[in-house]
ZAGUVEX-333780 format. One record per residue (C-alpha): y negated, x negated, z negated; residue in one letter. Coordinates in steps of 0.001 Angstrom, whole numbers, padded with zeros to 6 digits, always signed. Layout:
BEGIN
YXZA/...
//
This chain:
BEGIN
-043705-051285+059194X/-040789-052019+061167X/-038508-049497+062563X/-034864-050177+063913X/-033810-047957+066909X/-029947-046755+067290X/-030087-049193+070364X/-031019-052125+067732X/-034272-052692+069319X/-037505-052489+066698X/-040588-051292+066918X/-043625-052095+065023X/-046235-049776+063653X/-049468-050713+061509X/-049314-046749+059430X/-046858-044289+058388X/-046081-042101+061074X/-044440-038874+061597X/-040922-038662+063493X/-042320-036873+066168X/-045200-038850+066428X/-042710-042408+066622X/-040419-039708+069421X/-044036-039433+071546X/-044748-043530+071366X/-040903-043928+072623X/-041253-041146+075344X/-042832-037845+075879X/-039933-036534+077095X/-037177-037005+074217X/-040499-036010+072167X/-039797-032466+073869X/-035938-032535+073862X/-035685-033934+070032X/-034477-031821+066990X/-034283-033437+064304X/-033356-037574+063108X/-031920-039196+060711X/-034075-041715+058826X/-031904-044431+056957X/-028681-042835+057682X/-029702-039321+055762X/-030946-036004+058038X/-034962-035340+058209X/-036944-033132+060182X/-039143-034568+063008X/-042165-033711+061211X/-040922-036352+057918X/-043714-038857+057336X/-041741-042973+057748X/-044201-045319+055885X/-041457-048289+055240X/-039012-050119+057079X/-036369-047975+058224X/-033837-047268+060629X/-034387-044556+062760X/-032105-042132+064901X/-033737-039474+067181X/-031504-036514+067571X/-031363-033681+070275X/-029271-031112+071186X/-026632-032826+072366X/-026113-034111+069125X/-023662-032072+066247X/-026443-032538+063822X/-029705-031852+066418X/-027611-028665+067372X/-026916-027657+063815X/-031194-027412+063608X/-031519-025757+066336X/-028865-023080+065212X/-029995-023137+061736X/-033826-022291+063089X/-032578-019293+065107X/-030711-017856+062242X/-034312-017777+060581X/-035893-016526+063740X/-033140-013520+063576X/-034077-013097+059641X/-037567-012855+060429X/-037121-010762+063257X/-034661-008308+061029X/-037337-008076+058236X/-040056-007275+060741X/-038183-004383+061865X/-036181-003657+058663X/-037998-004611+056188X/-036164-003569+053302X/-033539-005718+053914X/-032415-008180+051281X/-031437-011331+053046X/-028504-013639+051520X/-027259-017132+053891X/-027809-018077+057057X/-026187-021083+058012X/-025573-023016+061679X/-021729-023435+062347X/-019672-024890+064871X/-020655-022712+067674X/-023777-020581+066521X/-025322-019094+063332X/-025063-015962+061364X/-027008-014144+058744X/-025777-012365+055749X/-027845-009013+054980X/-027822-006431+052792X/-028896-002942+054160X/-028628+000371+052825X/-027584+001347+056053X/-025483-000990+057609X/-026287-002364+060872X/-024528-001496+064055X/-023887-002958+067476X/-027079-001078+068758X/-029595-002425+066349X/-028372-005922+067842X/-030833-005119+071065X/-033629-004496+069360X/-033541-007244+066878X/-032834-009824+070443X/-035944-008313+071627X/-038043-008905+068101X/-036850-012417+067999X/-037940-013257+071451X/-041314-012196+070528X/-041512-014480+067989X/-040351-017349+070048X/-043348-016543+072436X/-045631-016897+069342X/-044888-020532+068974X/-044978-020263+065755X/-045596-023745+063554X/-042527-023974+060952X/-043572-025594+057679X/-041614-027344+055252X/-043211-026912+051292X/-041262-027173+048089X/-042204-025251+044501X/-040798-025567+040989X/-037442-023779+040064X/-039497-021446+037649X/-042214-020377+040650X/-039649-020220+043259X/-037705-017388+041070X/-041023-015937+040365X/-041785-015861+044150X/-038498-014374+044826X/-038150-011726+042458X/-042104-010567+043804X/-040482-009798+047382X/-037404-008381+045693X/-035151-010946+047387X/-031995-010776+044507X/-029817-013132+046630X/-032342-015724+047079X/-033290-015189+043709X/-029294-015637+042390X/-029100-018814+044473X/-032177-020582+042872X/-030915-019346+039509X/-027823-021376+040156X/-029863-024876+040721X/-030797-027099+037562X/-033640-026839+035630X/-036180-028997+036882X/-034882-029111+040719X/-037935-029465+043235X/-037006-026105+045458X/-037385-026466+049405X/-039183-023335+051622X/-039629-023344+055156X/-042548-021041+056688X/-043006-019582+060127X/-045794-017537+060420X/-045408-014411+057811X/-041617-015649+057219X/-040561-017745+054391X/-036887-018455+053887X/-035290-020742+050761X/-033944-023718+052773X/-033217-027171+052420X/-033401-027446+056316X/-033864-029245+058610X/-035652-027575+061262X/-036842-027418+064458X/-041333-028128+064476X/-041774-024706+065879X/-040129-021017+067593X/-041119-022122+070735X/-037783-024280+071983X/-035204-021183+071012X/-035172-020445+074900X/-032001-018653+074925X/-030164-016753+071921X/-027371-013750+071792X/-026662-012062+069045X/-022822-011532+069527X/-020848-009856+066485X/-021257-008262+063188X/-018869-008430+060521X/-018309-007446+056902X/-018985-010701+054147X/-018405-010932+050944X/-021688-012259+048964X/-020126-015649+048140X/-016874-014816+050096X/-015771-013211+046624X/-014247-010035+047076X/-015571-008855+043389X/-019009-009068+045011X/-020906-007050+047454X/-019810-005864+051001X/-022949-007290+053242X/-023361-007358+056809X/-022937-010797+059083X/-024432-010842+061933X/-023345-013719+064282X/-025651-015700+066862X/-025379-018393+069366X/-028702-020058+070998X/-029738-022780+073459X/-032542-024314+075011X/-032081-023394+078510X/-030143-020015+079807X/-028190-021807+082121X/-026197-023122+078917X/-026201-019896+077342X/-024814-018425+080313X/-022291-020961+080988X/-021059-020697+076732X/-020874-016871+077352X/-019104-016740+080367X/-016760-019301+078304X/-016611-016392+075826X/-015256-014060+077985X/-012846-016146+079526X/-011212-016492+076150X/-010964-013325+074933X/-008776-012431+078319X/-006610-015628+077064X/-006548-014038+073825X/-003466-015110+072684X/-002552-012351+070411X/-002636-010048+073255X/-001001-012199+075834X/+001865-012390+073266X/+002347-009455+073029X/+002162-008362+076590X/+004670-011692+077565X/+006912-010727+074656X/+006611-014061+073161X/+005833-012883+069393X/+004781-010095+067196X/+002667-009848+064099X/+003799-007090+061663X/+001695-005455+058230X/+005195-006254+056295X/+004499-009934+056739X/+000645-010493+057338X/+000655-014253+058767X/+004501-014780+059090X/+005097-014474+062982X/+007714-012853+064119X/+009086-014863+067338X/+010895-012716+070285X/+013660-013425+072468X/+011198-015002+075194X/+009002-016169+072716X/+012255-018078+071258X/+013003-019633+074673X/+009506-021254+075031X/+009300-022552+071248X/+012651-023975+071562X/+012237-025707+074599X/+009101-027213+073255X/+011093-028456+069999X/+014015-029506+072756X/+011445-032009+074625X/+010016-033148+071571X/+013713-033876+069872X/+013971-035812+073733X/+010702-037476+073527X/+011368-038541+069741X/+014895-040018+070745X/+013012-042298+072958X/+010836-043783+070968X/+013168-044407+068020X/+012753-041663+065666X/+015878-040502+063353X/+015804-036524+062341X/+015958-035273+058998X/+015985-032077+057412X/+014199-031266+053936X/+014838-028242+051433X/+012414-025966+051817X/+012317-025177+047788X/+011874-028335+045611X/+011196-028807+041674X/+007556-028879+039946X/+008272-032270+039249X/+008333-033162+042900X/+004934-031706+043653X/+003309-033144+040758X/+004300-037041+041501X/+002744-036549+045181X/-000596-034780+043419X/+000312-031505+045082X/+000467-029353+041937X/-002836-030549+040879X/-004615-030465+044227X/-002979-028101+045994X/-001243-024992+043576X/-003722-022378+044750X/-002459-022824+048441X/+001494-023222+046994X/+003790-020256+046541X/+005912-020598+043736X/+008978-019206+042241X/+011141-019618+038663X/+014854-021110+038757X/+016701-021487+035976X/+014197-021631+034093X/+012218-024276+035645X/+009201-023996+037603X/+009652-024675+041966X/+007275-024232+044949X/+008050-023412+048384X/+006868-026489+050085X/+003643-026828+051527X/+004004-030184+053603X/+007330-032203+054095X/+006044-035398+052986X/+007967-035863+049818X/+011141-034687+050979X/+010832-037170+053518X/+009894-039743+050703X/+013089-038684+048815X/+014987-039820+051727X/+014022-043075+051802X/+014488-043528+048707X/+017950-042428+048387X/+019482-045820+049192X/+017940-049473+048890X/+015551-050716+051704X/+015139-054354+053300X/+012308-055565+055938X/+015047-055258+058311X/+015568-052072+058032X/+011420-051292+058946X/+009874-050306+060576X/+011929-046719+059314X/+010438-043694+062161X/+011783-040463+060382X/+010778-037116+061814X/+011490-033690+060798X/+010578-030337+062300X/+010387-028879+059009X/+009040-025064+057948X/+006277-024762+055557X/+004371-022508+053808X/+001021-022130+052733X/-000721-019234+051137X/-003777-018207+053343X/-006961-016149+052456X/-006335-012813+054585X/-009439-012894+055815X/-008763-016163+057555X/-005270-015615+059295X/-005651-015504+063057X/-002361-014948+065187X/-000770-017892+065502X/-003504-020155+064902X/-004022-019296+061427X/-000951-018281+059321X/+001272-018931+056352X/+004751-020341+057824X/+004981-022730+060076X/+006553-025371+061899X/+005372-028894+061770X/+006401-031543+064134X/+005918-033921+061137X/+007245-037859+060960X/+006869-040214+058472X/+006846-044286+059195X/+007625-046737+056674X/+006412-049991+057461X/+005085-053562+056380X/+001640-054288+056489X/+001937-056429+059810X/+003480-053480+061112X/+000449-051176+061160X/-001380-051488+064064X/+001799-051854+066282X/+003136-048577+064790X/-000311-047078+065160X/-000385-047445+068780X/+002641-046840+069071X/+002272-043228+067883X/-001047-042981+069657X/+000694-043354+072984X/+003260-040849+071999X/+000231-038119+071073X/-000929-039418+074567X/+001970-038596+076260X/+001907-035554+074910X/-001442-033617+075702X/-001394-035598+079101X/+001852-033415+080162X/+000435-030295+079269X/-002660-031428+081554X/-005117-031750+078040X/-008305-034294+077999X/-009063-035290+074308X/-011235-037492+072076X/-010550-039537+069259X/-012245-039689+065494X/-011346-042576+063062X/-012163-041023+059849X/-013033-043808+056876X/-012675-043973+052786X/-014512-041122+051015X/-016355-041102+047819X/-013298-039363+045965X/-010467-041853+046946X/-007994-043648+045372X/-006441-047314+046068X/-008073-050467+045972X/-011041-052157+048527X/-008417-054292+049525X/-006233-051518+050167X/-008763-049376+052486X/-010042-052349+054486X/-006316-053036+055542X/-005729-049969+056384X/-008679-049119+057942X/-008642-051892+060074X/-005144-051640+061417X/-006728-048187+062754X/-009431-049387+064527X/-007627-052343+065509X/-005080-050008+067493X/-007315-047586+068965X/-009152-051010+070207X/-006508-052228+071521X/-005355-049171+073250X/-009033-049198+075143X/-009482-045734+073262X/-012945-044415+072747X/-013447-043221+069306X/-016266-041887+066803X/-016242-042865+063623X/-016537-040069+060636X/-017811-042212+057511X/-016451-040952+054583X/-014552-037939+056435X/-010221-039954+055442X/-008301-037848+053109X/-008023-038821+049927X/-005080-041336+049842X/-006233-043496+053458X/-007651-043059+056637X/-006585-041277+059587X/-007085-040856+063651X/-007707-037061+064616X/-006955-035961+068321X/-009497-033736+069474X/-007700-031708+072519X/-010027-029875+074745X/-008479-026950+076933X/-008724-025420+080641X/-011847-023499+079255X/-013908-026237+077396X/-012839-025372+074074X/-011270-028288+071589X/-008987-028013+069239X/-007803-030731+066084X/-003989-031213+066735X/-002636-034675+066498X/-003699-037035+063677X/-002779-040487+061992X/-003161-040593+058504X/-002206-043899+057118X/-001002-043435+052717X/-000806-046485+050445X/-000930-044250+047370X/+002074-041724+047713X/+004580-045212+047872X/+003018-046284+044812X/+003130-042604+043466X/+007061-042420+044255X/+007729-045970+043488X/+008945-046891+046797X/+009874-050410+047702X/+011921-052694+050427X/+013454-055863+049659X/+011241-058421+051750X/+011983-061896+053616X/+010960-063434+050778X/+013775-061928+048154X/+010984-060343+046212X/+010029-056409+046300X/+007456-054746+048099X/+005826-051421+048613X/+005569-050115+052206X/+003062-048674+053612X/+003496-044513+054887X/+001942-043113+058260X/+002039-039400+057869X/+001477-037955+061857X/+001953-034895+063854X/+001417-034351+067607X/+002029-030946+068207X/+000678-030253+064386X/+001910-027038+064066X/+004242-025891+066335X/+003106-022015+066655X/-000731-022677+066729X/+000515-024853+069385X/+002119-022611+071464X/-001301-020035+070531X/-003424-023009+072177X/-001065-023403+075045X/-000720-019385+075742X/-004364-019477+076104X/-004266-022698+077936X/-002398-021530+080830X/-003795-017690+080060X/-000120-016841+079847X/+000784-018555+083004X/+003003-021742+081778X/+004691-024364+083893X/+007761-023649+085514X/+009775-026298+082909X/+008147-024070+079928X/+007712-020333+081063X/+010539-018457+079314X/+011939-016612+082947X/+011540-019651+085341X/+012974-016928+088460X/+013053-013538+088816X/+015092-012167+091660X/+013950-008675+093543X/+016560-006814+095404X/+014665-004397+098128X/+017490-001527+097362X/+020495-001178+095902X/+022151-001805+099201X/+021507-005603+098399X/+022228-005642+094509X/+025150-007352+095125X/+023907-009835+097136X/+020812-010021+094202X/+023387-010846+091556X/+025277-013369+093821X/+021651-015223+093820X/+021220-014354+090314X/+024889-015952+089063X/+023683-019209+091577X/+020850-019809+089662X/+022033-019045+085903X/+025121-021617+086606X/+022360-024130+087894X/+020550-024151+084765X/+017736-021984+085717X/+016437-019122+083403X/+016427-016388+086039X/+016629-012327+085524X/+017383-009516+088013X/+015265-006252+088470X/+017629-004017+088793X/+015918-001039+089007X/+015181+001525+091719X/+011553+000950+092509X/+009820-000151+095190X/+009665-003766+096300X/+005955-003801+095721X/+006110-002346+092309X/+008888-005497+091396X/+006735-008024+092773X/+003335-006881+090991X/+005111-006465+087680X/+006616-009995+087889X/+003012-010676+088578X/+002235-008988+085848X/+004466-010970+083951X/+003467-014867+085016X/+006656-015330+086699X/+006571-018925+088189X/+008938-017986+091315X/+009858-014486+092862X/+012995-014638+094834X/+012800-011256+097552X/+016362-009996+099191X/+017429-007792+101609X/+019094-006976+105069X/+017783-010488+106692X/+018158-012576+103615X/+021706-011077+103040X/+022412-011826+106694X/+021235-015564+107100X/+022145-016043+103489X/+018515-017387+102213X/+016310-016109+099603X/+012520-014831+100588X/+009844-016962+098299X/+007274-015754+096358X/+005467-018381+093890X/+002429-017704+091533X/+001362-020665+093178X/+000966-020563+096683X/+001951-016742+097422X/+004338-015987+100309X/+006491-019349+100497X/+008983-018061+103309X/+012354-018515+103381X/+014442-020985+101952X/+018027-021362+101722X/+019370-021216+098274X/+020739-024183+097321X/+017206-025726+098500X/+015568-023767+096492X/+017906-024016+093463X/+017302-028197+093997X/+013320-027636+094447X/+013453-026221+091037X/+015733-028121+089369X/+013467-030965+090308X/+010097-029764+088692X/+011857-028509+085662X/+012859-032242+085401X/+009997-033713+086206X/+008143-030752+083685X/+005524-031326+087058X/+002414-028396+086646X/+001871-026685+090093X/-001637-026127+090996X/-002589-022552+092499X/-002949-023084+096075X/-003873-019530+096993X/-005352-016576+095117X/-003459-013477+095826X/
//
């Protein structure tokens, strides 16, 4: 048989071989680093038996797939470990995610923090077994017999669920056997390095009708060096924790009368508006007009873009005159409504319309999360009409504006081109133009990208941004979704060179995405420490005494005329106290007076940046300023105070 490596070279064996046993002839060492592979495109564990021509992909940690085994095998390591010491705990899912594992479980009495230790220590026993994990499958009707033997309801309920006849897959490590379709690792022995981090309340099937059980979340790795380093990464964000910074900086407020509507402050108010002011500025630039939309728009609307159909569970809704509205969810068809309130020519496209419009969405509880997860919000939305020739210009063209973007607020990112799914709709023809005027950009740009087969929305493909922050984390943000099917939806047309009538093509994109889970990201970016051109005060200025408040405000009313958002602590405590609080506070620039400023008429400097600055004289400092609130320059700390 021949198999083709991801490289494109083939090798050729006489027999059908095991993964593993291919991984060995290839190299002893990705033998020992290797989790799992895909065979022909699909997932399969190393120990999967090739006896045809196929292609073959060896996967390790490094991979999203080869970690998702190794997750998914320490989730059953932690089951195993829970019914050794508990053993009569039912067990329900346990799934890999994004950054870890977790394990629902029922327990008469629930588990707490303290049990956590005790189950760490139980699975690192069973690591040090090396146990062999085994992969066997059984009939529906014996698997539910099995099940209901070791009084396992959950497992029992799942199986249940399948169709008659379905071939059900068990993996076994030593006295363990979990319901799984895998894959997994071969054996125990790898899981190196594992926490068991948080417990939380689940509902069994996330339906609040059901059961209360108990979650207990994981992370694991192969060496503790990585562990280590995701931990410390852990800690790190929860002092950036943006829902505390917030409210500590004054920025916003969350309140049980509104659960997921934020509430923005005065200084909160500052920094979103001078993000939307640099956006208007950047926007201007590149040949953008602004619109506004109506927040509340007619069923009719929603059900011409699909929205009613696809989307009424996440809609609110409301009755006028009699007729049925919603409280929009996404701008899109307002912005299609403009276009098509007056006729359209070639000429006229490409047509760049933004709008920075308010939506609403109606959000599980369970899933809101400060500003990063609620139910009004700003999106920094645009819409570009366009001929087909247009694309990829217009493609790059927005992909250098996302550029700009995260490269001023000092962000690294990486790209995904996401292709048709199964459930589309359009024709071939349609998808492989659009699809290709995507990758044509992004290869024209010189942009790396992966490609997500199958992963476009429904209507065409699209470019995700991938920003990654100062502490390693990344976060979806930007993204270019390309739409054939809403013009043909609303009907839309232009008047081409020809004389005859057309329908244009629609790029939906955001940069910022939304606005407030932007300014979330960037709180916990700069851990509440923004750039001077962004912080909300840019200057605070510290008399000594009172003897020099007058000279304070003269310094104050210099700086406020100049442009500069500056306040005055006015208050009769020490000079230390003023200086740590505006510490405290992530003031960019501290401006000290007293008797010798007064006297030689210069202000004593104080950045976050550098510490003591010395003295400048005012209007030098006022220009200094001025300067990197222009150039929206980041400082780099210089000196730890």
């Amino acid at each position: 048989m021949k198999i083709t490596l991801k490289d494109g070279s083939v090798k050729e064996y006489e027999n059908g071989m095991a993964v593993i046993d291919i991984a060995r002839d290839l190299s002893e060492g990705l033998a020992r680093v290797a989790t799992v592979a895909k065979v022909n495109g699909e997932l399969a564990d190393l120990r999967t038996v090739v006896d045809q021509d196929s292609e073959l992909e060896i996967l390790t940690f490094d991979s999203e797939e080869g970690k998702g085994a190794f997750f998914h095998t320490t989730s059953h390591i932690m089951a195993q470990a829970v019914k050794r010491l508990y053993p009569e705990t039912k067990l329900a899912i346990g799934p890999s995610i994004e950054h870890g594992f977790y394990y629902d479980l029922d327990r008469e009495t629930p588990f707490t923090t303290e049990d956590l230790d005790k189950i760490e220590a139980e699975m690192k026993k069973i690591v040090k077994e090396n146990l062999q994990i085994e992969r066997f499958t059984m009939p529906r009707d014996e698997a539910i017999a099995y099940f209901k033997e070791k009084d396992e309801p959950y497992k029992v309920e799942l199986i249940e669920d399948l169709p008659e006849g379905e071939e059900i897959s068990f993996y076994r490590q030593g006295e363990f056997t979990d319901l799984c379709a895998g894959p997994h690792l071969m054996t125990t022995k790898p899981v190196k390095a594992f926490k068991l981090t948080s417990l939380a309340g689940a509902y069994w099937r996330g339906n609040e009708k059901n059961k209360m059980l108990t979650r207990i979340y994981g992370v694991s790795y192969p060496k503790k060096a990585e562990l280590d380093e995701y931990l410390h990464m852990m800690e790190e964000a929860k002092k950036r924790d943006h829902r505390k910074l917030g409210k500590e900086l004054g920025i916003f407020m969350m309140y049980d009368e509104g659960p997921g509507f934020p509430f923005f402050l005065p200084k909160g108010m500052v920094l979103k508006n001078t993000l939307l002011d640099y956006w208007r500025e950047l926007h201007k630039r590149s040949g953008y007009v602004e619109v506004s939309t109506p927040i509340i728009l007619n069923r009719k609307l929603w059900e011409t873009s699909g929205h009613w159909d696809h989307y009424k569970e996440n809609m609110y809704t409301t009755i006028i005159d009699d007729e049925d509205y919603a409280v929009k969810p996404m701008n899109c068809p307002g912005g299609i409504l403009i276009y098509k309130a007056e006729p359209r020519s070639y000429k006229d496209l490409p047509l760049r319309v933004g709008e920075l419009g308010l939506v609403h969405r109606h959000e599980k509880s369970g899933q809101l999360h400060g500003l990063m997860r609620v139910r009004c919000f700003t999106q920094d939305d645009a819409h570009i009409f366009m001929t087909p020739d247009q694309i990829r210009d217009e493609v790059k063209g927005v992909a250098a504006l996302i550029d700009e973007v995260y490269s001023l607020f000092g962000f690294k990112y990486h790209v995904e081109l996401s292709t048709r799914p199964e459930d589309s709709m359009g024709s071939d023809e349609d998808w492989e133009i659009a699809t290709e005027g995507l990758r044509g950009a992004l290869d024209d740009l010189g942009l790396d990208y992966v490609v997500n087969e199958g992963d476009g929305a429904f209507y065409g493909p699209k470019i995700d941004f991938h920003l990654q922050d100062s502490i390693g984390r990344t976060w979806q943000c930007g993204t270019i979704q390309l739409d054939m099917q809403l013009p043909q939806r609303f009907e839309l047309e232009y008047t081409g060179a020809d004389g005859e009538k057309h329908q244009p093509i629609m790029i939906h994109r955001v940069a910022f995405g939304s606005i407030e889970r932007f300014i979330g990201i960037l709180i916990e970016h700069f851990a509440g420490a923004f750039p001077t051109w962004l912080a909300p005060v840019q200057v605070k200025v510290l008399p000594i005494s009172d003897k020099f408040m007058e000279y304070g405000q003269k310094v104050y009313d210099a700086l406020n005329q100049a442009g500069i958002r500056v306040e005055i602590d006015a208050r009769a405590e020490k000079i230390g106290y003023k200086i740590r609080e505006a510490q405290m506070n992530k003031i960019p620039y501290m401006l000290v007076v007293g008797a010798k400023e007064e006297e030689a008429q210069v202000v004593s400097v104080r950045s976050r940046f550098a510490g003591d600055e010395g003295q400048k004289g005012l209007d030098e400092f006022i220009q200094m300023v001025q300067e990197e609130i222009a150039s929206k320059t980041i400082r780099e700390v210089t000196k730890n105070e």
